[in-house]
C-alpha positions in Angstrom: 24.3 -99.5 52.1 20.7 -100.1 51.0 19.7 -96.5 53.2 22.0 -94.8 50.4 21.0 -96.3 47.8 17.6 -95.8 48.5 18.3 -92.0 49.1 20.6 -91.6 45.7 17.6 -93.3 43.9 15.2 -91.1 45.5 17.4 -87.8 44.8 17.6 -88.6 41.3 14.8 -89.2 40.8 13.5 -85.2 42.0 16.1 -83.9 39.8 14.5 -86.1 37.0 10.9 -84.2 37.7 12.6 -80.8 38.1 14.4 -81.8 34.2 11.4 -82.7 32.9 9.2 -79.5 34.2 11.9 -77.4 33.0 11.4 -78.9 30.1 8.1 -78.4 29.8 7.9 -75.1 30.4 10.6 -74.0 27.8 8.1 -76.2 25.2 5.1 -74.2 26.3 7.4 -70.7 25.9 8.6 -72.0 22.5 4.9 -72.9 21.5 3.7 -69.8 22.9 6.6 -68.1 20.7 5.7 -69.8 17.5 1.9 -69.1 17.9 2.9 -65.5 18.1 4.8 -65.7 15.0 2.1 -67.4 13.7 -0.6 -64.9 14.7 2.0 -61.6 13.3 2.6 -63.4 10.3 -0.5 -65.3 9.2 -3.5 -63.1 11.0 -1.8 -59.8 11.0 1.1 -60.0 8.6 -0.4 -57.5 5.9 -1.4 -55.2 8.1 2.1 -55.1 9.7 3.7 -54.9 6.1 1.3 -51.7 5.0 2.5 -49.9 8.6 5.9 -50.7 7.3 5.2 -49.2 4.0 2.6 -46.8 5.1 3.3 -43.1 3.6 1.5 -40.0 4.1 -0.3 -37.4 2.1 -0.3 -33.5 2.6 -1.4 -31.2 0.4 0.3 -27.9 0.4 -0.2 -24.5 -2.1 2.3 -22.8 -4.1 1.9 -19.4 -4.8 1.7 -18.3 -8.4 2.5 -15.1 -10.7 -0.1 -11.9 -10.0 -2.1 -10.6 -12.2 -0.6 -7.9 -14.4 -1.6 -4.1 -14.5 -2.3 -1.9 -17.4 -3.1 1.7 -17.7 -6.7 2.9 -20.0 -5.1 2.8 -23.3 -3.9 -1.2 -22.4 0.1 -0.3 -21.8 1.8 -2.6 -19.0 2.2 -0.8 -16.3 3.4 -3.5 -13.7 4.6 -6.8 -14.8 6.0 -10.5 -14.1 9.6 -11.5 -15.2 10.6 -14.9 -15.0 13.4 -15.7 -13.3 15.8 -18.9 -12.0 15.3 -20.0 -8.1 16.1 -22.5 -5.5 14.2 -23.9 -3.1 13.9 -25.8 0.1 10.8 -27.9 0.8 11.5 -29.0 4.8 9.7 -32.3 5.6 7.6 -32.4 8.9 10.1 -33.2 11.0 13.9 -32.0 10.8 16.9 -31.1 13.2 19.4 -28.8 13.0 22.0 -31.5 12.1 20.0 -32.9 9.0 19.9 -28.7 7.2 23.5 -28.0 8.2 24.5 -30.9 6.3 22.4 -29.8 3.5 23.5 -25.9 3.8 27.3 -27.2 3.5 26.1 -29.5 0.1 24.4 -26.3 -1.2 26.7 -23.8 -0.3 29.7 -25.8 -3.0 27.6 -25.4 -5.4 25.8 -21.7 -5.6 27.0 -18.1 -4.2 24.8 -16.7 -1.5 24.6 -12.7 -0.4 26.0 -13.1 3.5 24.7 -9.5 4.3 21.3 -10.0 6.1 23.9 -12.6 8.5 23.2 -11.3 12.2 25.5 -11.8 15.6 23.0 -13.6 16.8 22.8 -16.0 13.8 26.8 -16.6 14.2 26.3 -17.5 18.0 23.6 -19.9 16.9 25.9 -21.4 14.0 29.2 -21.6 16.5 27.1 -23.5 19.2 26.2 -26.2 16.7 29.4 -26.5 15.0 31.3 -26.7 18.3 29.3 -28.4 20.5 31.7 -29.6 23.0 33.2 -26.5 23.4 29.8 -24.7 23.6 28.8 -27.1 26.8 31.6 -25.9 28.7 30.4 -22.7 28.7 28.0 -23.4 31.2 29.7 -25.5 34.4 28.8 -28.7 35.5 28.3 -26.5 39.0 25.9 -23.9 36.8 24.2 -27.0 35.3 23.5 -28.4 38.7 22.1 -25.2 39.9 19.9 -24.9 37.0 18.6 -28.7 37.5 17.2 -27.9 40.9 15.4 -25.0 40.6 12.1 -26.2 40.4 10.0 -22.7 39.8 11.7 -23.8 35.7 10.3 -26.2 33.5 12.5 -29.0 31.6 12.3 -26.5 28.7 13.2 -23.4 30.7 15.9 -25.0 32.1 17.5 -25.8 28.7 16.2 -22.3 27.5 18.4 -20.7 30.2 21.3 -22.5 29.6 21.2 -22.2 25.7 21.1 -18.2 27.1 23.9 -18.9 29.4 25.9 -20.1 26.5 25.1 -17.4 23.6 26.2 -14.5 26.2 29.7 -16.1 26.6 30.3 -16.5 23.3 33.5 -14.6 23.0 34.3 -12.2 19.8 37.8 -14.6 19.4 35.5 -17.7 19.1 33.4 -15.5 16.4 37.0 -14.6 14.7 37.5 -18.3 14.0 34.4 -18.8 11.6 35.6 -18.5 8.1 34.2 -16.9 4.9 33.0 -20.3 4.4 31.2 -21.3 7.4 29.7 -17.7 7.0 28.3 -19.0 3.6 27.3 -21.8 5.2 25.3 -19.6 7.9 23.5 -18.1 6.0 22.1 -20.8 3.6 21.4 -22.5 7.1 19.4 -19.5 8.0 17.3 -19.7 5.4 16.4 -23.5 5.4 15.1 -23.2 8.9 13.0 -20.4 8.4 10.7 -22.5 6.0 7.6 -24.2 7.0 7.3 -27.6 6.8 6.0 -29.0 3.5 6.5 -25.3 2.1 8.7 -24.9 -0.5 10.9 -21.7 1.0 12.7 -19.9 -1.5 16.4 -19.8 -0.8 17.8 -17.6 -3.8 15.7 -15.8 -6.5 18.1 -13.2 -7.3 21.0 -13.6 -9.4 21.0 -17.7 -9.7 22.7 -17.9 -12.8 22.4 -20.9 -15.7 25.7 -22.7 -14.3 24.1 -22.4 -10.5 20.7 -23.6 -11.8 22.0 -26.4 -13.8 24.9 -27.9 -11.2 21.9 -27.3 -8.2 19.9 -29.7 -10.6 22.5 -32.1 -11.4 22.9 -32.6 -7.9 19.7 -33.1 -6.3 19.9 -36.3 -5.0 22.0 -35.4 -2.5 20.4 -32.6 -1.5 17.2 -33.8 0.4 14.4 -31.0 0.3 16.0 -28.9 -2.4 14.4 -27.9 -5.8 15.1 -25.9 -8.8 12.4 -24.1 -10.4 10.7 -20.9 -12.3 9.9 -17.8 -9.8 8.6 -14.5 -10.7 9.7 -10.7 -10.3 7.5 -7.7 -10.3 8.3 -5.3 -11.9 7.3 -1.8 -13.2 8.3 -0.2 -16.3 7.5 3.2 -15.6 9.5 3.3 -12.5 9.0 7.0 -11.9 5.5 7.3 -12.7 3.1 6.9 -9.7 4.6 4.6 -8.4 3.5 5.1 -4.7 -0.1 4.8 -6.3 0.8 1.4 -7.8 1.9 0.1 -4.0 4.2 -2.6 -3.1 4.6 -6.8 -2.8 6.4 -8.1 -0.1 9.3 -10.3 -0.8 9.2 -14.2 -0.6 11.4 -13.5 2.7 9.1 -11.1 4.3 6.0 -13.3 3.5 2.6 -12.0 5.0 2.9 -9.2 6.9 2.8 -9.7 10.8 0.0 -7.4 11.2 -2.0 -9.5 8.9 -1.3 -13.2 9.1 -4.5 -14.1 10.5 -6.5 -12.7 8.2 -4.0 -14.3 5.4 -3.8 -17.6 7.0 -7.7 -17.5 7.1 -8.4 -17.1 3.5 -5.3 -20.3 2.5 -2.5 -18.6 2.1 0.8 -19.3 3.4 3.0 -17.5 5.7 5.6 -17.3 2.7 3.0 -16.2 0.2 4.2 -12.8 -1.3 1.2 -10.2 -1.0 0.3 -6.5 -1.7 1.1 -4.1 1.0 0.1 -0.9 -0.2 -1.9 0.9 -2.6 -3.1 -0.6 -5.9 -1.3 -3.8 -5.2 -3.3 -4.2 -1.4 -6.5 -3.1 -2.7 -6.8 -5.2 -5.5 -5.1 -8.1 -3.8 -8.1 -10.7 -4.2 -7.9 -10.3 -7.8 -4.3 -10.2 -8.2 -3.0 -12.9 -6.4 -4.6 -15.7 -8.7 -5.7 -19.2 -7.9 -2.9 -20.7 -6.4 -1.8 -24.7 -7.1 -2.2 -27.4 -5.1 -0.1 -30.0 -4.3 0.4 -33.0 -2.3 3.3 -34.1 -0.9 3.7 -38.2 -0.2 5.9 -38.4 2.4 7.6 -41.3 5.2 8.2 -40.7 8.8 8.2 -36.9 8.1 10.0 -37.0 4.8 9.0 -36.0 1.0 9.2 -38.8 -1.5 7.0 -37.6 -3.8 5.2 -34.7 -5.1 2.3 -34.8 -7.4 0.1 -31.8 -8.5 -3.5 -32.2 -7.3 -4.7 -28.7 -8.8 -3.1 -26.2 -11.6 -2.6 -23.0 -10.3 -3.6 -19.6 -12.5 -1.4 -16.6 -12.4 -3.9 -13.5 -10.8 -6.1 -11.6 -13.1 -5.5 -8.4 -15.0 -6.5 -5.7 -14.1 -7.4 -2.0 -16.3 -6.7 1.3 -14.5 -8.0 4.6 -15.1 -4.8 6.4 -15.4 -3.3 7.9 -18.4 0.1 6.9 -18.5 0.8 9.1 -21.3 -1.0 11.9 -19.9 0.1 11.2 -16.6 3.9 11.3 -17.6 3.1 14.7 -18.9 1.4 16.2 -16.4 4.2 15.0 -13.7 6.8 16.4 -16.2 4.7 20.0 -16.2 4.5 19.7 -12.4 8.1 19.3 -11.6 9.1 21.7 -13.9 7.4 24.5 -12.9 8.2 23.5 -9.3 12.0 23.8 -10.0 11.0 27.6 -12.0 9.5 28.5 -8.5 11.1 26.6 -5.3 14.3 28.5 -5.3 12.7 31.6 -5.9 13.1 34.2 -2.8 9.6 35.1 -2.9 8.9 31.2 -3.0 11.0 29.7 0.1 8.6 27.8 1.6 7.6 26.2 -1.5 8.2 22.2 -1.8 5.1 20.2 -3.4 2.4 21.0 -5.6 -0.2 19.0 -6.7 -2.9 18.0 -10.1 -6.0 15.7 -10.3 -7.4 15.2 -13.5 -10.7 12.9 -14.0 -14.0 12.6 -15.9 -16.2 14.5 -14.4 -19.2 12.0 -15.7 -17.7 8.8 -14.7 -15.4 9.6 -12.0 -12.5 7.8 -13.9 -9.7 9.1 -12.9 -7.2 9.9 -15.4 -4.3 11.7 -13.7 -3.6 11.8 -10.2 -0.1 13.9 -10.0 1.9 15.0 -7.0 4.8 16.1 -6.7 7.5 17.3 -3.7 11.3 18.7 -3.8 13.4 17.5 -1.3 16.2 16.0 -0.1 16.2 12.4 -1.5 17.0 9.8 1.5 18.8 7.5 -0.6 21.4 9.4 -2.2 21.1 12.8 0.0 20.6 14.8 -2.7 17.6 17.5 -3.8 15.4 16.5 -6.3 11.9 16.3 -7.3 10.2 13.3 -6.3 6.7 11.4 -6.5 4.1 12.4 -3.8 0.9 11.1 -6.0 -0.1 9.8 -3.0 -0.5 13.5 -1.5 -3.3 14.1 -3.6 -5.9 12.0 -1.3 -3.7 11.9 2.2 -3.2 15.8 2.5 -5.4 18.5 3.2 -4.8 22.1 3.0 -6.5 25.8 3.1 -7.6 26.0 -0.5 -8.9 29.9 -0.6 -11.6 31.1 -2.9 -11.8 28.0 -5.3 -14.5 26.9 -2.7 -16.8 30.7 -3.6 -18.8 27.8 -5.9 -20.2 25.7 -2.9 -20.5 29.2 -0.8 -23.0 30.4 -3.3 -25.1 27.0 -4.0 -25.4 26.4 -0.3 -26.9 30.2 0.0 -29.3 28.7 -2.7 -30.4 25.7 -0.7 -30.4 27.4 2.5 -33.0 30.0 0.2 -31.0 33.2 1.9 -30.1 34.4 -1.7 -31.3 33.8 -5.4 -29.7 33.3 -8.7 -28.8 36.7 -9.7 -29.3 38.2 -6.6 -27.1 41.5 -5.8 -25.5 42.2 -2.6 -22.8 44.8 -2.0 -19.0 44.5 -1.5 -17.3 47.0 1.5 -15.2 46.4 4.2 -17.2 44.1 6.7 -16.2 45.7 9.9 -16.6 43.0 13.1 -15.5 42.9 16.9 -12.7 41.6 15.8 -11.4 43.6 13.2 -11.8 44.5 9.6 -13.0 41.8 6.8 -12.2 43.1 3.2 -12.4 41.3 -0.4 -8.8 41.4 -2.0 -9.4 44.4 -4.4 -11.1 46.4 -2.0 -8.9 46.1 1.5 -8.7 50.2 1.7 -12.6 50.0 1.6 -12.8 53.0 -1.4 -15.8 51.6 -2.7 -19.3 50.0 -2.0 -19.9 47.6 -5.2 -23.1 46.2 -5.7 -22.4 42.8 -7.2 -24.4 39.6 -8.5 -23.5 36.6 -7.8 -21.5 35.6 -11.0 -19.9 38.7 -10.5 -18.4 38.0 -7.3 -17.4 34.4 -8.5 -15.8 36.4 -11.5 -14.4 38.9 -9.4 -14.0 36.3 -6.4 -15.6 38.8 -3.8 -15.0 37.3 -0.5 -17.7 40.1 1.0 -20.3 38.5 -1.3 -19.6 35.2 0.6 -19.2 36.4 4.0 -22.5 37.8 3.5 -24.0 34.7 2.5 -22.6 32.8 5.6 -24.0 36.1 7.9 -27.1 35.3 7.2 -27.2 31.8 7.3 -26.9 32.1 10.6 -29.3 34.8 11.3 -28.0 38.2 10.0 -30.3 38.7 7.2 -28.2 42.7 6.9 -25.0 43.6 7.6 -24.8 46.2 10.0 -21.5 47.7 10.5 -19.6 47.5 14.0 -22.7 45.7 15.3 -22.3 42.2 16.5 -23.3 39.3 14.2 -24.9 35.7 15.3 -23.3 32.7 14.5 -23.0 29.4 16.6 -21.1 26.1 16.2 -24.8 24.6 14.6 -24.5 26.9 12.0 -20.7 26.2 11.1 -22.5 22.7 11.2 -24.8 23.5 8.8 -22.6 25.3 6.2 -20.2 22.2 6.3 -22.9 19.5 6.1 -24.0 21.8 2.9 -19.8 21.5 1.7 -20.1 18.1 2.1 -22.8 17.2 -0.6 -20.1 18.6 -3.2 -17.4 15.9 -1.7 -16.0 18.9 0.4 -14.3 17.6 3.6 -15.3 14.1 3.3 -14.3 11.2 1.9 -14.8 11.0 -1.7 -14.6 7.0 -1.6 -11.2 6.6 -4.3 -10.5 3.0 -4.2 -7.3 3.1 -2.7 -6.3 3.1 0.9 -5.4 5.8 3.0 -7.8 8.7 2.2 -8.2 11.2 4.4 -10.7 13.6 4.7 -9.1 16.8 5.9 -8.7 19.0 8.7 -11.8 20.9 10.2 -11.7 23.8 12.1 -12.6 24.3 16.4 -15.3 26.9 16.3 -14.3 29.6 19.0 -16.4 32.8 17.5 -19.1 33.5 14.8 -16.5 35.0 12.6 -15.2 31.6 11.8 -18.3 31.2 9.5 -17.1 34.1 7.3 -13.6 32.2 7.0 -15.2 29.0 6.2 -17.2 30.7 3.6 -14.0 31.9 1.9 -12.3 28.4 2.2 -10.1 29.8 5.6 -10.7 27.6 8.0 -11.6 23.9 6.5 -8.7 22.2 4.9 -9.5 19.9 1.7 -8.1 17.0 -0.2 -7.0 17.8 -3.6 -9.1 14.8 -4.6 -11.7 16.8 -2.7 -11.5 19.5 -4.8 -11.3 17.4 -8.5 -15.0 16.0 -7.1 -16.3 19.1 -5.8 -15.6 20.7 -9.7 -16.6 17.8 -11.2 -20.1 18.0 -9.4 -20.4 21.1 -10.4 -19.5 20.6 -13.7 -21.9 17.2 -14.6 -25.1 19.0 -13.5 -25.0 18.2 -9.7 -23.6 14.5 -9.8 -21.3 13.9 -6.9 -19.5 10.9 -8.7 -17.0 8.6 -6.8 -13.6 8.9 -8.4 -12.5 5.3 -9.6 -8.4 4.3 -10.7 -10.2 0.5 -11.5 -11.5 0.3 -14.8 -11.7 -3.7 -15.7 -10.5 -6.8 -14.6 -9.6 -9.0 -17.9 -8.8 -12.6 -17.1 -5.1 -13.8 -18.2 -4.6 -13.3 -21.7 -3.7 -16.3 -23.6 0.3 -15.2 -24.5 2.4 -12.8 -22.4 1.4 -9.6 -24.9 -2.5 -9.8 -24.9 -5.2 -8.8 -22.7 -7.5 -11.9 -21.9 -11.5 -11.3 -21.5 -13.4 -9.0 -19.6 -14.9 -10.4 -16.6 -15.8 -7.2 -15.0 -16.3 -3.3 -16.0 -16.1 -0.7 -13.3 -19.3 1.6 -13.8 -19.7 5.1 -12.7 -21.1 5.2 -8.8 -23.1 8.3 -8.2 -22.4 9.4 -4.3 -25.5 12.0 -3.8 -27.4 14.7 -6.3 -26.9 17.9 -4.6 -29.9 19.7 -4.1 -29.9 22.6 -6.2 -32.2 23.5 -9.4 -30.5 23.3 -12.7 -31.2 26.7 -13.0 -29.0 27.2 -9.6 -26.4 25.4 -11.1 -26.2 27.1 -14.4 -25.6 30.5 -13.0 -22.6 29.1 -10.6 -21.4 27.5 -14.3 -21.4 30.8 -15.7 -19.8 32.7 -12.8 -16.9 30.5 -13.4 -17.2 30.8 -17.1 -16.9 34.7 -16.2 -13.6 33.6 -14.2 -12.4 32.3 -17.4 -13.4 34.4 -19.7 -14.9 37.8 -17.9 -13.0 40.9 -18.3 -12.3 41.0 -14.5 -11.7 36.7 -14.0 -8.8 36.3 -11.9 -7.9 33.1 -14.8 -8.2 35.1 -17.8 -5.0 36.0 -18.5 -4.1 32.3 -18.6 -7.4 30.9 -20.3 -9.0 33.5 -22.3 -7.2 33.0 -25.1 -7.0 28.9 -24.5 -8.3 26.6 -28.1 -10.8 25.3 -26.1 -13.8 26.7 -24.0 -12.9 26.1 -20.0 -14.6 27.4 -16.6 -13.3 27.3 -13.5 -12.3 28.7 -9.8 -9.4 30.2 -8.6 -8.2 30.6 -4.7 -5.9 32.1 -2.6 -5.6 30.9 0.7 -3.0 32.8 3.8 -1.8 29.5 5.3 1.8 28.4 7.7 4.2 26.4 7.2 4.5 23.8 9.6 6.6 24.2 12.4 10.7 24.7 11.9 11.7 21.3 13.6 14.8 23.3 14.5 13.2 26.5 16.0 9.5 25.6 16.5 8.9 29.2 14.5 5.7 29.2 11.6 6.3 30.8 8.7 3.6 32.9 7.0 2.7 32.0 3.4 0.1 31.7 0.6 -1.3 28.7 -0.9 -2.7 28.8 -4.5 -5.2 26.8 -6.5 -7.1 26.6 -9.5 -9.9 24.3 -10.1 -11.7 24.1 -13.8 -13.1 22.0 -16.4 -13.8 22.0 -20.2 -15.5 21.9 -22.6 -17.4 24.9 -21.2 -20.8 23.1 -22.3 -19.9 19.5 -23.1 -17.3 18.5 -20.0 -15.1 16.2 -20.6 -12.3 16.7 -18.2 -12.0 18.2 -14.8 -9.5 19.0 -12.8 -7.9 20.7 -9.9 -4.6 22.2 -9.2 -3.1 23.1 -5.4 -0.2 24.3 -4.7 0.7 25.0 -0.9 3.0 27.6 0.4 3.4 29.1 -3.7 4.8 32.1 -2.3 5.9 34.4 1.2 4.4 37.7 0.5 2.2 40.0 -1.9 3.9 38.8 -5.5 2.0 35.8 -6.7 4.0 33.6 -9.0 1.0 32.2 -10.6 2.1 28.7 -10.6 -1.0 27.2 -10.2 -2.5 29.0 -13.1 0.4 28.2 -15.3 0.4 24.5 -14.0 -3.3 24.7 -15.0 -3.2 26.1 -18.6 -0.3 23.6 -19.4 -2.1 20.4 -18.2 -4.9 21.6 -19.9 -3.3 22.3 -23.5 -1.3 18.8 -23.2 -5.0 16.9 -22.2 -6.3 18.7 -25.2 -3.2 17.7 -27.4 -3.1 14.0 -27.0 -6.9 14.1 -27.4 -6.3 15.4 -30.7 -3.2 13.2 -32.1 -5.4 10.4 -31.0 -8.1 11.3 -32.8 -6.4 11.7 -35.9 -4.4 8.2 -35.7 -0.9 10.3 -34.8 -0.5 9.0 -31.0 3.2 9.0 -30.2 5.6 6.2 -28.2 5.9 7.1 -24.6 9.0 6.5 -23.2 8.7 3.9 -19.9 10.7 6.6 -17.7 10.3 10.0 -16.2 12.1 12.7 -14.8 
């Protein structure tokens, strides 16, 4: 009895140890618990509290309004409109849930254009609407197969079934999305196109005041969206050059993909609205403005707040060269005489013609005009329509108006002198006969100066020139004459001081600098010297007159003339910041005694009882010189039947006053006519433009300058 006692006494008292240490040991946890609490609240408490309450700052830029664009005499020529938008600002991180949720909120409250809604987009929508439906697309078996492939990647796993699942999307589960979730789709679309922190525009066009204001009433429940103040551009004269003014992409096309780099580079953002052509890409630095700054507060990826770090300012204004008056009237002179001639029988081929007007001393440009008849791809119908851009991106035979630079280059090369006499007859060569236009039956032998062949336009006098130039210093008939590619070489590098065949540097894009010719025989030279074989720029031909016409000054034609900063109202033209001056491109080397008797050759084309422009100029108010050409030329081939059709391209180049230039200008016309009769539309073109430059000059001057209308055609 004492034995179990002993042993009961002795048991308890282990289970009294094991209590106790037990015991113990949830004291030391509890301690060890409370000095934790301790240490989180006491030694790191505020740092825990400003994690909690931690937010973020990211600074973002919104674009802003560009600059405007006037023409010489300060009319708007492209503009800003104000108008209502919505926006969607996406914070850093978002799901697809989160902006369907939002694109159902939005959708109740504004109209949205469903049209730019893809398959695809309604594959993509379907999936996430009916998302157990969508999984059993793929079978658990598929899904199995998919997991165990181990050449794929988690992500190209899920990639491949996501695939799976679009291309068993049936057309019945398409059928069963409504109007509504189409709606839906497409504000959807939008939202998750945006960058995050960017505002993204969702509608610009058409939000009207009851949209704008519910959209605003309602903000607080839709997280990320905005209303606000966007801009249009617009352009009055909608007609009027308006591939010379160029393009801005839209706030959904953003920066172009060619480009984003080079954007992204220089702070823009991928939504930023830029120029893409012409005027509007050249002059984008200036345009676009300084664009605002802002910074965004946001918490775990959201925006709470944003706060503007920087004003933006809408792009700088800038001051063309162009005319707008002048420029509507020449286009108006153009078009019309096109629709006298293109449905002509003698004029089939006839579809474009072209004018350049600019000062020949500065280079400003102040008309550049082309013009083309066609079928218009938008409505299917014929009609004339802008081709201004034609005047510096095509090239064509140009004829005798080139006679000028033949005869200054025989100068420089010293092969004939001012004055000089050389006789016209039929230049008879290995391959055939060579004859000037009023002597192809070869009747007479002429001796002729050189103003008298420009007057007369005497090819023989030129071919001569270019003979010997290349080591024919007489003609002897039926014999065989020198020429190599160097000396085709040589003539053009001559061409080429006058802004012949290359680029005359126009600040726009695009310029080309024409077509030249494969030497294959010497008798190339003699068709080069008559403005057969090279093709030139009308552009090219406004410089090459104008060079001639300033006393040798090859001056780069300009279209900017100023860039004003904003003005201080909507109406006004702010302060000049910078004046385009007049860039002289080379002096051609000639004496001014050279030059003078080219300048009267073509006054004698004017004026001279033989000129080939008298009949159109020698009665004109004012005192003009000038060039005409003629130039046998194809049409390009028949997409149909690959034939080439034989035809004549016309063109007059001039300037006036005849001792004081003012204004020069040149006038092509390709394919003007199919056989012998010559319409003349280049000369009439010419004498037109010419009056209506002289007319508005003189209104002006006497304080009578008439409203244009903001339209053509």
């Amino acid at each position: 009895m004492d034995k179990k006692k002993q042993k009961k006494k002795k048991k308890n008292r282990h289970v009294s140890v094991r209590m106790n240490l037990l015991f113990f040991f949830v004291f030391l946890l509890f301690s060890l618990l409370i000095l934790r609490l301790g240490v989180v609240q006491i030694v790191s408490g505020e740092g825990y509290k400003q994690e909690v309450e931690r937010t973020e700052d990211v600074v973002v830029t919104n674009s802003v309004p560009r600059g405007k664009i006037y023409d010489r005499t300060e009319k708007v020529i492209v503009d800003n409109v104000a108008r209502n938008a919505i926006t969607y600002t996406p914070p850093q991180s978002s799901n697809p849930e989160d902006m369907m949720e939002v694109a159902v909120k939005l959708a109740q409250l504004i109209e949205m254009d469903t049209s730019s809604v893809r398959e695809r987009d309604q594959k993509d929508y379907w999936i996430l609407t009916n998302k157990k439906a969508a999984d059993k697309k793929v079978t658990v078996e598929e899904k199995k197969e998919i997991a165990r492939n181990k050449d794929l990647s988690s992500k190209e796993k899920n990639n491949k079934i996501y695939q799976m699942t679009l291309e068993r999307i049936s057309e019945q589960d398409l059928a069963s999305l409504t109007e509504q979730d189409i709606e839906n789709l497409a504000i959807y679309r939008e939202l998750s196109t945006g960058y995050a922190l960017t505002p993204k525009i969702i509608k610009n066009e058409g939000v009207s005041q009851k949209e704008f204001a519910v959209v605003s009433e309602n903000l607080s429940e839709l997280p990320g969206i905005n209303t606000t103040t966007d801009w249009e551009r617009v352009y009055p004269f909608e007609n009027t050059i308006r591939s010379i003014l160029g393009s801005v992409s839209s706030s959904k096309q953003g920066l172009p993909s060619e480009m984003v780099d080079y954007y992204l580079s220089k702070d823009y953002s991928r939504n930023d609205r830029v120029g893409t052509s012409q005027l509007e890409l050249q002059y984008e630095d200036i345009l676009s403005g300084r664009k605002e700054k802002m910074k965004n507060v946001t918490k775990d990826g959201a925006v709470l707040e944003t706060k503007v770090m920087k004003e933006g300012q809408r792009g700088k204004d800038i001051v063309i060269t162009i005319d707008m008056e002048l420029q509507q009237e020449v286009e108006k002179i153009v078009s019309e005489e096109l629709l006298k001639n293109v449905h002509q029988e003698r004029s089939s081929h006839l579809d474009r013609a072209f004018v350049v007007m600019m000062d020949p001393n500065s280079g400003e440009v102040l008309a550049l005009v082309g013009k083309r008849y066609g079928k218009d791809p938008s409505t299917g119908e014929y009609r004339v329509m802008d081709y201004a851009l034609g005047t510096y991106t095509s090239f064509y035979e140009v004829g005798s108006a080139v006679k000028g630079a033949t005869v200054l280059t025989g100068y420089m090369a010293g092969v004939i002198t001012p004055g000089q006499s050389l006789v016209d007859e039929p230049i008879e060569i290995a391959n055939g006969k060579k004859t000037s236009w009023f002597n192809t039956n070869g009747g007479s032998n002429t001796p002729m100066t050189d103003r008298y062949a420009l007057e007369r336009s005497s090819n023989v006098y030129m071919f001569k020139v270019a003979m010997k130039m290349a080591g024919n210093p007489h003609y002897i008939p039926k014999a065989p004459i020198n020429g190599s590619k160097k000396d085709l070489v040589n003539l053009r590098n001559h061409f080429n001081q006058f802004g012949l065949g290359v680029n005359t540097g126009i600040d726009l894009p695009g310029e080309v600098d024409g077509y030249k010719g494969q030497y294959s025989l010497p008798g190339n030279l003699l068709d080069f010297a008559i403005g057969q074989f090279d093709t030139y720029t009308p552009l090219q031909l406004a410089q090459y007159v104008s060079t001639i016409a300033n006393g040798g000054y090859r001056v780069q034609p300009q279209i900017l003339k100023e860039v004003r900063k904003p003005g201080k109202n909507h109406e006004t033209l702010g302060a000049m910041e910078m004046k385009n001056e007049p860039t002289i491109l080379n002096k051609v080397n000639v004496t001014s005694h050279q030059l003078e008797n080219v300048q009267k050759g073509f006054y004698q084309v004017y004026h001279g009882s033989k000129g080939t422009a008298v009949t159109h100029f020698g009665d004109a108010p004012y005192v003009a010189a000038g060039k005409s050409g003629t130039a046998e030329s194809f049409t390009p081939p028949d997409p149909v039947t690959g034939l080439k059709y034989s035809t004549y391209n016309t063109t007059l180049i001039g300037y006036a006053p005849y001792n004081q230039p003012e204004i020069a200008y040149s006038t092509v016309v390709p394919a003007s006519h199919n056989g012998e009769t010559d319409p003349y539309i280049n000369k009439d073109i010419s004498r037109r433009i010419m009056d209506k430059y002289f007319e508005l000059k003189k209104q002006r001057d006497s304080g009578e300058e008439k409203n244009i209308s903001e339209s053509s055609e």
